[in-house]
C-alpha positions as CSV (number, residue, x, y, z in Angstrom):
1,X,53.7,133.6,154.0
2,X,56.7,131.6,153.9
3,X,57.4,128.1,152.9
4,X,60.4,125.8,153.7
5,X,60.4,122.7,151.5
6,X,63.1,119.7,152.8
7,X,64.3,118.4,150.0
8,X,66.1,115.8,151.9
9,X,65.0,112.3,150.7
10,X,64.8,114.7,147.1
11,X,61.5,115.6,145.5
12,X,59.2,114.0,143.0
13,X,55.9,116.0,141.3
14,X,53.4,113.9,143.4
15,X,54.7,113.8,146.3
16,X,55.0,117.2,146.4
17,X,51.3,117.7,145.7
18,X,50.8,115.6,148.5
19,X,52.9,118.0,150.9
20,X,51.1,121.0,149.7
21,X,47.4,119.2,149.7
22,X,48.5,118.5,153.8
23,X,50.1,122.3,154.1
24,X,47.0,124.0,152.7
25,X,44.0,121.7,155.1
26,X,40.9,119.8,154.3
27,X,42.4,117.4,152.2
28,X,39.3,116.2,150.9
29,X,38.1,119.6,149.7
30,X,41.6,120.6,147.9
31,X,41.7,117.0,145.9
32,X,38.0,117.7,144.8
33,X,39.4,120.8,143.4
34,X,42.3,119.0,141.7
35,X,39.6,116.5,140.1
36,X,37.7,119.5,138.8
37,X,40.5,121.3,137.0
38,X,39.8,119.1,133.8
39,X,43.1,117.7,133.1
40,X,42.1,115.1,130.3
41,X,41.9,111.4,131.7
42,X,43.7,112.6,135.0
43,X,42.6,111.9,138.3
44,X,43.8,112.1,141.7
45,X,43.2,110.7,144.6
46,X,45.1,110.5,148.5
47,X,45.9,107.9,150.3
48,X,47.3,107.7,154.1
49,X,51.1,106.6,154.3
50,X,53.5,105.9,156.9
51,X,57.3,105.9,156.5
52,X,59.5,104.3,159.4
53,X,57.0,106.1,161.9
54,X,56.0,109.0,160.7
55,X,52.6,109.6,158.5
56,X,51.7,111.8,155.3
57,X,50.0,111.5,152.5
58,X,50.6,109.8,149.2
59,X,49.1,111.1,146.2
60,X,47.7,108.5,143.4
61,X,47.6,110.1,140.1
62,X,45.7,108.0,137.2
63,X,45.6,108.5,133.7
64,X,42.5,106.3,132.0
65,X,42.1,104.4,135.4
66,X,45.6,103.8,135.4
67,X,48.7,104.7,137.8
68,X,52.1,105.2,136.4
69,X,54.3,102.5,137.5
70,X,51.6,100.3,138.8
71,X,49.8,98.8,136.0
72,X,52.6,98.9,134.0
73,X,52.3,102.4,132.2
74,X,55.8,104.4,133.1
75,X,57.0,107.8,132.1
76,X,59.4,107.8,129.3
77,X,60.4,111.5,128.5
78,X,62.5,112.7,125.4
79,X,62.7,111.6,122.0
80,X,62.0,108.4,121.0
81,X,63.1,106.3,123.7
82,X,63.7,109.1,126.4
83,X,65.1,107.2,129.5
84,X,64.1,109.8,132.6
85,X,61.0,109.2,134.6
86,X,59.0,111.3,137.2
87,X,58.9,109.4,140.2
88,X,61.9,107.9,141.4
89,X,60.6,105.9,144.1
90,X,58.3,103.3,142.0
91,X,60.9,100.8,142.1
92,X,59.2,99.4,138.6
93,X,60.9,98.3,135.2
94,X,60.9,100.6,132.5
95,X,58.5,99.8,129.9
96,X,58.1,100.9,126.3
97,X,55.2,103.2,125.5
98,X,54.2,104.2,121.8
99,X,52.2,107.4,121.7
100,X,53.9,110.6,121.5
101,X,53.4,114.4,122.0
102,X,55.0,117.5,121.1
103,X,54.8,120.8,123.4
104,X,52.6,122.4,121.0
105,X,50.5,119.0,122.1
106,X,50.9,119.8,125.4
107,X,50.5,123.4,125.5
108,X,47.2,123.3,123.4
109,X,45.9,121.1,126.5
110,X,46.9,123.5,129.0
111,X,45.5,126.2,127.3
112,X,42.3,124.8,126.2
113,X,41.4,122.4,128.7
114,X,42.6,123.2,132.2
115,X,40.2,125.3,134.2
116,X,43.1,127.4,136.2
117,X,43.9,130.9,135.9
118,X,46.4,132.5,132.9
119,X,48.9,133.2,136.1
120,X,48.7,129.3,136.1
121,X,49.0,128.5,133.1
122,X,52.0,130.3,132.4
123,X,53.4,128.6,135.7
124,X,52.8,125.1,134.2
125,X,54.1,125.9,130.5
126,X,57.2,127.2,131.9
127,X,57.5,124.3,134.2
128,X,57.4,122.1,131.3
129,X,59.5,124.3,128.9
130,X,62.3,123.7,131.4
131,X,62.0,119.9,131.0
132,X,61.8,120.2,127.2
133,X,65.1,121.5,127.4
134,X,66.9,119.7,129.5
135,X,65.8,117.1,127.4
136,X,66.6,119.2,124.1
137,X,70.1,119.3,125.7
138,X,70.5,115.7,126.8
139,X,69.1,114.1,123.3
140,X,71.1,115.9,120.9
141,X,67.6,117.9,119.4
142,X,65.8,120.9,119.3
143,X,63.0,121.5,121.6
144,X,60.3,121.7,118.9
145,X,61.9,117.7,117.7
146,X,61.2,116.4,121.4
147,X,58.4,114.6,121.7
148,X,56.7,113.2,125.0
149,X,55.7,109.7,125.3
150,X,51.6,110.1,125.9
151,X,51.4,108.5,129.5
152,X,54.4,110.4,130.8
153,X,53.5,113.3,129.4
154,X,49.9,112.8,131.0
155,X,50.9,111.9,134.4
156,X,53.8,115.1,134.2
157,X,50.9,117.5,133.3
158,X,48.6,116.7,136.3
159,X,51.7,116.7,138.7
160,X,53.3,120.3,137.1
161,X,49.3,121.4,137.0
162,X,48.4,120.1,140.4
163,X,51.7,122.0,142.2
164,X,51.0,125.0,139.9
165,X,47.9,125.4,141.0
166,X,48.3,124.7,144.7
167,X,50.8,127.7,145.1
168,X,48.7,130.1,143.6
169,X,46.3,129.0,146.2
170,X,48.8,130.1,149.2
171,X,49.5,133.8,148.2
172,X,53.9,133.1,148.9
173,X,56.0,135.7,149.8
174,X,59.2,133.5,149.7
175,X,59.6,129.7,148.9
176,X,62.8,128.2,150.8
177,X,64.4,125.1,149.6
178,X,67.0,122.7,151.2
179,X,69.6,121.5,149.8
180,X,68.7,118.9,146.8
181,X,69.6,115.0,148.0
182,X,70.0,114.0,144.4
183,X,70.3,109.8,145.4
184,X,73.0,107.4,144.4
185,X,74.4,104.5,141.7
186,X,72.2,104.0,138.6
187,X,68.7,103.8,137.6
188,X,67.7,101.4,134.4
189,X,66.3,103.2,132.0
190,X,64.9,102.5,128.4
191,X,68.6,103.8,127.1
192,X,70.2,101.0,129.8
193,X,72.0,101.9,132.9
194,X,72.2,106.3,134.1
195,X,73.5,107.3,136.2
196,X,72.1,109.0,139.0
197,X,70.9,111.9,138.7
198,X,69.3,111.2,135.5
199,X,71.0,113.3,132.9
200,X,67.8,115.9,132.2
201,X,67.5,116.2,136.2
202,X,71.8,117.0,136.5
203,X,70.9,119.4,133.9
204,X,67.9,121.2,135.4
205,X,69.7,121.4,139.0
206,X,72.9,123.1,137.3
207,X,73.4,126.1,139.5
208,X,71.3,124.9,142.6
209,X,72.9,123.1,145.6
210,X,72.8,119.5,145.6
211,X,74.3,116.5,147.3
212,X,74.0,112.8,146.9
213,X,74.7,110.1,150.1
214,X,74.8,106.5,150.5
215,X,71.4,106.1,149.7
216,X,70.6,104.0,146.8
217,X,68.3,104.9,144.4
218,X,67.6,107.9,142.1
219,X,65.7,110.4,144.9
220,X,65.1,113.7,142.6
221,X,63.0,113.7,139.3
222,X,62.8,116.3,136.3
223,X,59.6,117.0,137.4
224,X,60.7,117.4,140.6
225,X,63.9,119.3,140.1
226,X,62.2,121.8,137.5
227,X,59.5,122.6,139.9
228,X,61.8,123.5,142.6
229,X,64.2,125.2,140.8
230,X,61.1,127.4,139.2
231,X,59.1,128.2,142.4
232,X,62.3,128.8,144.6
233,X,63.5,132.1,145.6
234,X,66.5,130.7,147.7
235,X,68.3,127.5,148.5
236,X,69.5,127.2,151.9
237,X,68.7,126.6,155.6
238,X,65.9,126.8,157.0
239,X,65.0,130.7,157.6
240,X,63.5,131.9,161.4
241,X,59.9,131.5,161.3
242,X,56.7,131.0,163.1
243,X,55.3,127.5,161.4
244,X,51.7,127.2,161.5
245,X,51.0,123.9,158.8
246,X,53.3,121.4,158.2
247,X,52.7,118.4,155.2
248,X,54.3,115.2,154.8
249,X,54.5,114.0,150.8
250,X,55.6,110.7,150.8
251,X,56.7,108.3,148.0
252,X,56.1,104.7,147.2
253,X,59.3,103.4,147.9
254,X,60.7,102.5,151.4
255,X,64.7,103.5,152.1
256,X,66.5,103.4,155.4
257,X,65.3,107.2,156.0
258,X,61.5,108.1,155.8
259,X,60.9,108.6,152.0
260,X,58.4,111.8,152.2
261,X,59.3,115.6,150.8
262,X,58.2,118.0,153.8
263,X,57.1,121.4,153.3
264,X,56.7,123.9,156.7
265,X,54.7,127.2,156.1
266,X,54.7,130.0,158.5
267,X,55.2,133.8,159.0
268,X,59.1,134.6,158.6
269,X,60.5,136.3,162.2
270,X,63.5,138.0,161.0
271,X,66.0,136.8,159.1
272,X,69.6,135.1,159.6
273,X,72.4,135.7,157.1
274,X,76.2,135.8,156.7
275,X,78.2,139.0,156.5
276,X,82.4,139.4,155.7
277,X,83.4,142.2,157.7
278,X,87.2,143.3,156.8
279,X,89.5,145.1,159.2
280,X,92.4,147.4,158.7
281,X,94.5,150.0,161.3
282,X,95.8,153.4,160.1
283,X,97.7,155.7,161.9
284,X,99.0,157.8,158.7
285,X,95.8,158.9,157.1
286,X,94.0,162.6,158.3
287,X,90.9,162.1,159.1
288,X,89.3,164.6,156.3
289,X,90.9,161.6,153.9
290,X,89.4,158.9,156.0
291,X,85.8,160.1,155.7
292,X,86.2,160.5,152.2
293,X,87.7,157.1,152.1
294,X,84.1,155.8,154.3
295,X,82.1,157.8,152.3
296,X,83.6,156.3,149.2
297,X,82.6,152.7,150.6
298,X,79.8,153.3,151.7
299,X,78.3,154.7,148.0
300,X,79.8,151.9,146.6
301,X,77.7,149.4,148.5
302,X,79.5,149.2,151.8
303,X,76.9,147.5,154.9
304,X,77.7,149.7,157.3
305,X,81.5,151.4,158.0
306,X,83.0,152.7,161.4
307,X,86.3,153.8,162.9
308,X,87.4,153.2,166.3
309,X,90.0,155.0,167.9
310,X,93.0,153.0,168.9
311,X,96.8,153.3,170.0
312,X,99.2,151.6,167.8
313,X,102.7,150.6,168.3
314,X,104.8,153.1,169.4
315,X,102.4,154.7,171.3
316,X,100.5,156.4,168.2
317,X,97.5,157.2,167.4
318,X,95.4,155.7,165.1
319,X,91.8,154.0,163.9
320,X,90.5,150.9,163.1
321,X,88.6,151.1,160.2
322,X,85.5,148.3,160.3
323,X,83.8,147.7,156.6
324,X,80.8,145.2,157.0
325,X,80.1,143.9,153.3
326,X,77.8,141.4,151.7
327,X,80.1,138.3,150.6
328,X,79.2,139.1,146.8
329,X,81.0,142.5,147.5
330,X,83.7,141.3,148.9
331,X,86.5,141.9,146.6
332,X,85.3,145.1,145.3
333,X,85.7,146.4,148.8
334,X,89.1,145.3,149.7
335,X,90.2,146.6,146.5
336,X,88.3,150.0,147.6
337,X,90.2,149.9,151.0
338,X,93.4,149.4,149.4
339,X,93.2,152.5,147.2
340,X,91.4,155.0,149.2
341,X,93.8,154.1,152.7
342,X,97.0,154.2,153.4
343,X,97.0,150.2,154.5
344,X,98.8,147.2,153.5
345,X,96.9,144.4,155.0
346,X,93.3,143.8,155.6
347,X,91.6,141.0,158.2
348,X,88.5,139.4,157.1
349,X,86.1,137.2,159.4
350,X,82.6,136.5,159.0
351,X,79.8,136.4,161.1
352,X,76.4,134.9,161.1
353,X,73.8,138.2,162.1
354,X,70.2,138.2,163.0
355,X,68.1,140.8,161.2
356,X,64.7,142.1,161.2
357,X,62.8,142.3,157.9
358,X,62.6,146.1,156.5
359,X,60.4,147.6,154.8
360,X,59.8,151.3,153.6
361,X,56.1,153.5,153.3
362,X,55.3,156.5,152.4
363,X,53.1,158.8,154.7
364,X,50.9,161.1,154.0
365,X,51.4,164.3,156.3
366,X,50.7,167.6,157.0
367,X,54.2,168.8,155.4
368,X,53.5,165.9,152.1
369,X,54.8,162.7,151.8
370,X,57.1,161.5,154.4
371,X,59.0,157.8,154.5
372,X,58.5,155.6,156.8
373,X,61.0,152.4,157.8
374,X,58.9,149.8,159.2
375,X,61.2,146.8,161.1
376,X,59.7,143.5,162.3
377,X,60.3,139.9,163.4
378,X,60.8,138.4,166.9
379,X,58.0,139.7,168.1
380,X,59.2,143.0,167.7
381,X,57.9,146.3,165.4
382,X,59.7,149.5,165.3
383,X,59.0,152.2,163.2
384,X,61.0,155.5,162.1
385,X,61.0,158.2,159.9
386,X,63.3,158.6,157.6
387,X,65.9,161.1,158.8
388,X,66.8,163.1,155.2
389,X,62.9,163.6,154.9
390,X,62.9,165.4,158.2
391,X,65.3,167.3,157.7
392,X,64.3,168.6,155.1
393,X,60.9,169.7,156.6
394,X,63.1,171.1,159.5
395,X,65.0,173.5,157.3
396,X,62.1,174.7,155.3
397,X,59.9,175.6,158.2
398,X,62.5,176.5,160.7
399,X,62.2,173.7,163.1
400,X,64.0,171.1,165.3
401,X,64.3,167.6,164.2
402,X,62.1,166.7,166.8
403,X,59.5,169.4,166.7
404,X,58.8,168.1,163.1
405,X,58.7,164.1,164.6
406,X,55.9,165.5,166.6
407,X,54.3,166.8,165.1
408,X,54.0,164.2,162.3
């Protein structure tokens, strides 16, 4: 399964519990689940919620019969007087809170009280070991001296725990994520007036796409940005797929757009991608130095190469030499082309390709193990064997190519 999660209006812990809680079905059942994984003093409950139209689910986390930013308690992470918080869309003051944690704290209470499985577990301490350094990095002190104010650290542990958990629970393939819309201007924090994004959250999205609008208001939290960055297996658009649940995650806070992360999950039907291909003539090159050349290009991580025969100017003849590379390899190959042909310019243009997804088995048959390449998507299944396997049953009992297909 594949899973597309719209970080457009950003991404907060809860409410992206709440997307997954609507992805994965009877809601009632899943939150039960969440209320019995034993999270000390945590408990969650889901609420309907509509946003300019359009209706999801908000999830209510308390901590001792309280709900961060409601009655007054509000995550504070880092040292001392850490300034970031987990949901940006409370639209509360900051207030001081005075019991603290360490991440031995926190990872004795994952380990010793939270019924999930070690897979889990791991997920959530690693979750939370990225946060711990952003805000090592952003305070000036060593992740073992950063210590977690008690209600933040709470409320974190049942939103890291509760995503953690609900992942395991949908057997991924491939998680998708936008683009990150990061928010705008400042947020007040117990530090004063950040900018936005939050320092720990600019530091955990280093290396991810983001992008920030007109929209005021800090959209992305730690929480939120570590958990994307450490479930996500790409950035990008939206890949081809056959959606089969959709969930809505919304905030508390009301903006001009609907304020609600949306996850799509679904079967994957092919693939889109970009591809460079690069273009050169030759009409002085023999063609015994032009297959080495392709040959050359194509062992050093070439797509695919072909030549095309063509009449140049003056009536010669010549080819056009095609190399279609990832964009990665890009400059490796025109600096293969350049070296192993006789030209002195090179066109590039890309181009946007559909492709099925590939996959290779191996058969048992009656002359041993044969591979298989299996292609699929768009409805479509096709199946070959690979050629150097058959031929090298061919040679050894004396047969055709297609006597030995076959008879497979």
């Amino acid at each position: 399964m594949t899973i597309y999660i719209d970080a457009g209006m950003g991404a907060a812990g809860d409410m992206l519990t709440a997307a997954l809680v609507e992805v994965l079905g009877n809601k009632e059942e899943t939150v039960r689940e969440l209320n019995h994984l034993g999270i000390p003093g945590i408990s969650f409950h889901s609420e309907k919620s509509e946003k300019l139209g359009i209706v999801g689910t908000r999830m209510v986390v308390r901590y001792n019969g309280k709900e961060e930013g409601i009655d007054g308690e509000v995550i504070h992470h880092g040292h001392g007087h850490g300034h970031e918080h987990n949901h940006p869309d409370h639209g509360s003051d900051h207030h001081h809170h005075h019991g603290h944690s360490s991440l031995h704290d926190i990872e004795h209470i994952v380990s010793s009280h939270i019924h999930v499985d070690e897979a889990v577990k791991k997920d959530i301490m690693a979750v939370y070991r990225m946060i711990a350094e952003a805000e090592s990095h952003v305070h000036g002190k060593t992740v073992d001296e950063i210590h977690f104010h008690e209600v933040g650290m709470m409320d974190a542990i049942a939103d890291i725990t509760a995503v953690c958990y609900l992942f395991s629970k949908l057997n991924l393939d491939k998680v998708v994520v936008s683009p990150i819309h990061v928010g705008s201007g400042t947020v007040t924090c117990a530090h004063g007036i950040m900018p936005v994004p939050a320092p720990a959250t600019a530091y955990l999205l280093q290396g991810c796409p983001i992008y920030s609008s007109e929209i005021k208001g800090e959209l992305c939290t730690p929480t939120g940005a570590a958990l994307l960055k450490y479930f996500a297996t790409e950035f990008g658009e939206m890949p081809i797929m056959k959606v089969s649940s959709i969930g809505y995650g919304m905030g508390k806070k009301d903006f001009e757009r609907p304020n609600a992360v949306r996850i799509m999950a679904g079967e994957e039907e092919g693939k889109k991608d970009v591809i460079t291909a690069l273009e050169c003539n030759v009409d002085d090159m023999t063609s015994e130095e032009l297959g080495f050349a392709m040959e050359r290009l194509m062992e050093e991580g070439a797509l695919e190469i072909f030549a095309t025969a063509v009449v140049m100017k003056k009536s010669r003849p010549g080819f056009l030499l095609s190399v279609l590379t990832d964009e990665d390899k890009k400059e490796k190959m025109i600096s293969l082309i350049f070296s192993l042909t006789s030209t002195i310019g090179i066109r590039e243009t890309r181009h946007s390709r559909y492709v099925l997804e590939r996959k290779t088995e191996e058969v048992e048959t009656r002359y041993g193990i044969v591979k298989k390449k299996i292609s699929h998507g768009y409805g479509i299944k096709k199946e070959k064997f690979e050629y150097d396997d058959l031929a090298t049953i061919a040679r050894k009992e004396h047969l055709s190519i297609r006597e030995v297909r076959e008879s497979l």
